[in-house]
C-alpha positions in Angstrom: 0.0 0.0 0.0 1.3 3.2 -0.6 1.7 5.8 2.2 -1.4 8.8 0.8 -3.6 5.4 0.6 -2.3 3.9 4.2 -2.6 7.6 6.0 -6.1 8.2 4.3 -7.0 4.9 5.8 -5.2 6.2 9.6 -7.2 9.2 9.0 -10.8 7.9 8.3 -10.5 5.6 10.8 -10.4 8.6 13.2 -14.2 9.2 11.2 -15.9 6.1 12.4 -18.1 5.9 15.5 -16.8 2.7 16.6 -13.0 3.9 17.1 -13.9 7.2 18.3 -15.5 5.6 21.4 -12.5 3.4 21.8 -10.5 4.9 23.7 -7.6 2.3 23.2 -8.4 2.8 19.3 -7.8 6.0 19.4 -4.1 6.0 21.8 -3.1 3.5 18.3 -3.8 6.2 16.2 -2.5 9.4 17.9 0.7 10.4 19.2 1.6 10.8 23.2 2.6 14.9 21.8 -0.2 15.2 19.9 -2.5 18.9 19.9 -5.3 19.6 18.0 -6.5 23.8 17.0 -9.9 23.6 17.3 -12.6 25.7 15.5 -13.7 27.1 19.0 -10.2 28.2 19.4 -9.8 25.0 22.2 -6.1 23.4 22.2 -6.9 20.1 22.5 -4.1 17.6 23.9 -4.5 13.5 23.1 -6.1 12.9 26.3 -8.5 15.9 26.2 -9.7 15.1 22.7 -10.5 11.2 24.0 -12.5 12.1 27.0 -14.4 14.4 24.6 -15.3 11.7 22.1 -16.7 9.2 24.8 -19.4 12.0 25.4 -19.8 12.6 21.3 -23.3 13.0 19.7 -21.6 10.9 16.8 -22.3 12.6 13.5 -21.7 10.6 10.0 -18.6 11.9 8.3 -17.6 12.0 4.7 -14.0 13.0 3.4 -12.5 13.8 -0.3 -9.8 15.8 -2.1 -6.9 14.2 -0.4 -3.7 15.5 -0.4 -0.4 14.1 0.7 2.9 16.5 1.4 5.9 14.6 2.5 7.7 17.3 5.0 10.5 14.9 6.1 11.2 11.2 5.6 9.1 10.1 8.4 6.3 13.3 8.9 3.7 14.0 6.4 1.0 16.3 6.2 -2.6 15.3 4.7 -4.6 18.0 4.1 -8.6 17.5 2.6 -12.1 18.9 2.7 -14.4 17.0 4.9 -18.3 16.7 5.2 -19.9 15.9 8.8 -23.9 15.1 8.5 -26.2 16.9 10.2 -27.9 15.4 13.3 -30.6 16.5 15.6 -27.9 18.3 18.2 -25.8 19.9 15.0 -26.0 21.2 11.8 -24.3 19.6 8.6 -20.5 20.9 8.1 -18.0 21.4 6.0 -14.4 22.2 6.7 -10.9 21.5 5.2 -8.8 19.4 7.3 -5.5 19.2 8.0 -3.2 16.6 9.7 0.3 16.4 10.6 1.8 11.9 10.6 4.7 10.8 12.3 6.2 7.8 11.7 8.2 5.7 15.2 8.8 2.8 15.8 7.0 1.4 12.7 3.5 3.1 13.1 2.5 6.7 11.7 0.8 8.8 14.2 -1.2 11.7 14.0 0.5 14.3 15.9 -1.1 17.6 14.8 -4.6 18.3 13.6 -6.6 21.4 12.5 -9.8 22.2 10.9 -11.4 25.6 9.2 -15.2 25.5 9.1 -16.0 26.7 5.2 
């Protein structure tokens, strides 16, 4: 598999209810160091970002238009536009999407996300 298709798969699984409520999913998947700049202007750290999911009103999310930028040998950034379905606690969303993967010890890890509400 080449690395835009394995970090696109990485990065939806972030997208699915199932491993969002895991919390053990979720450590796989992102980095001890990891922050996130949320839309709200919140700086989320790895552990704040999985106590928030285990409360989630899980919406259905759809991404496209992904685009892989190779900023060192083992760090990569994927940037796309993502669509999050409306629900009865939250309106549909768009927003492009960035994330920043690190590769240690054999596994890429997200260590840096952002997203900007269109």
């Amino acid at each position: 598999m080449d690395l835009l298709a394995h970090l696109i798969d990485l990065e939806t699984q972030l997208h699915r209810q199932e491993v969002r409520a895991d919390a053990d999913a979720l450590r796989a998947l992102i980095a001890d160091d990891f922050f996130e700049f949320g839309v709200s202007g919140t700086v989320w750290t790895r552990e704040s970002v999985i106590d928030a999911l285990r409360d989630e009103a899980f919406s259905p999310r759809e991404a496209m238009d992904f685009r892989l930028t190779l900023l060192a040998e083992d760090v990569a950034l994927l940037t796309y536009r993502a669509h999050r379905g409306a629900t009865p606690l939250r309106p549909a969303a768009d927003s492009l999407r960035s994330s920043i993967w690190r590769l240690r010890d054999g596994r890429w890890r997200m260590m840096f996300h952002q997203g900007t509400v269109l």
